[in-house]
C-alpha positions as CSV (number, residue, x, y, z in Angstrom):
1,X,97.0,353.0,209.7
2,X,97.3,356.3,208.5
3,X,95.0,358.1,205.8
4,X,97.6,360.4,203.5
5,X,96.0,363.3,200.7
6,X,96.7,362.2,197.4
7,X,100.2,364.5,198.0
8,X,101.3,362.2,200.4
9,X,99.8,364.9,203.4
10,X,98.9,362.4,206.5
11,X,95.8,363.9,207.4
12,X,94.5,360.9,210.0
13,X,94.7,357.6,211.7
14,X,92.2,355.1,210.5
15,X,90.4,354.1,214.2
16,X,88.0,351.9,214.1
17,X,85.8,353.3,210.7
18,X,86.7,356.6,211.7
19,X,89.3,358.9,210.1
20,X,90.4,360.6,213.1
21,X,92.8,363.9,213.2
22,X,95.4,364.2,215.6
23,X,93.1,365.8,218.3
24,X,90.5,362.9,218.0
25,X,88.2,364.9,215.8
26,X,86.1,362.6,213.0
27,X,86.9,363.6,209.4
28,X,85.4,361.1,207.7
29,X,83.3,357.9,208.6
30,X,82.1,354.5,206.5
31,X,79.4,352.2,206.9
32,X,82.2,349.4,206.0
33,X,85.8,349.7,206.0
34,X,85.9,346.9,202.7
35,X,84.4,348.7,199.8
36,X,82.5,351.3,202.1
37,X,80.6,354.8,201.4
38,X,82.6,357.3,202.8
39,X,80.9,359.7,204.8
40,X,82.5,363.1,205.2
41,X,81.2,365.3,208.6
42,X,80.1,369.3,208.4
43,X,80.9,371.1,211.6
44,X,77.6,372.3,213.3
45,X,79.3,375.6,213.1
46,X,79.2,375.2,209.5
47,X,75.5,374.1,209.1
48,X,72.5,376.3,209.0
49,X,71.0,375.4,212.4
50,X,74.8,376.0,213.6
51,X,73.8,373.0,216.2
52,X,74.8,370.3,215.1
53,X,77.2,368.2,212.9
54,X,75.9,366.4,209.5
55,X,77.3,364.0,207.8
56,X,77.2,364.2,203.8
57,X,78.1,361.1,201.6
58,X,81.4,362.1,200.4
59,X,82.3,358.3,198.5
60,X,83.3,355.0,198.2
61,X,86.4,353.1,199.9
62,X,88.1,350.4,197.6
63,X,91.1,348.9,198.1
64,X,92.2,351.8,200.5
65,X,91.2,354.9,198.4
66,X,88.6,356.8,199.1
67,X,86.9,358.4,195.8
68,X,84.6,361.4,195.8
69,X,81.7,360.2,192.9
70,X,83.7,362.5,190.8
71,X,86.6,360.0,190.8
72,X,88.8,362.6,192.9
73,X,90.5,360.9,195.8
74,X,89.7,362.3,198.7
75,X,92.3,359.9,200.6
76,X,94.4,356.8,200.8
77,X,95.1,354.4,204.3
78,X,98.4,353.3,204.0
């Protein structure tokens, strides 16, 4: 299953409750694939300890669209 940008950009493949890019890197995560929080990951490289990765709650999964708490969809699995 993949996981397209709201412009129709494949960005991932749905493995497991991972959104994972084509080199196997985690974009996002949930805590349950059905009506889940979507968790979005920060490089360590990007943090301030620059060690290691965080994960920030980025939304909630419905019916195969991802909303930021904004209501901006941040992705759909089709």
């Amino acid at each position: 299953m993949n996981a397209t940008t709201k412009q129709g950009e494949v960005i991932g493949r749905l493995c497991g409750v991972h959104i994972r890019d084509k080199n196997g890197e985690v974009l996002y995560s949930f805590t349950n694939i059905r009506n889940g929080e979507v968790f979005g990951r920060i490089p360590a490289d990007e943090t301030p300890c620059g060690k290691r990765d965080l994960w920030v709650s980025a939304g909630t999964l419905e019916d195969g669209t991802a909303t930021s708490d904004e209501g901006e969809v941040l992705f759909r699995l089709v």
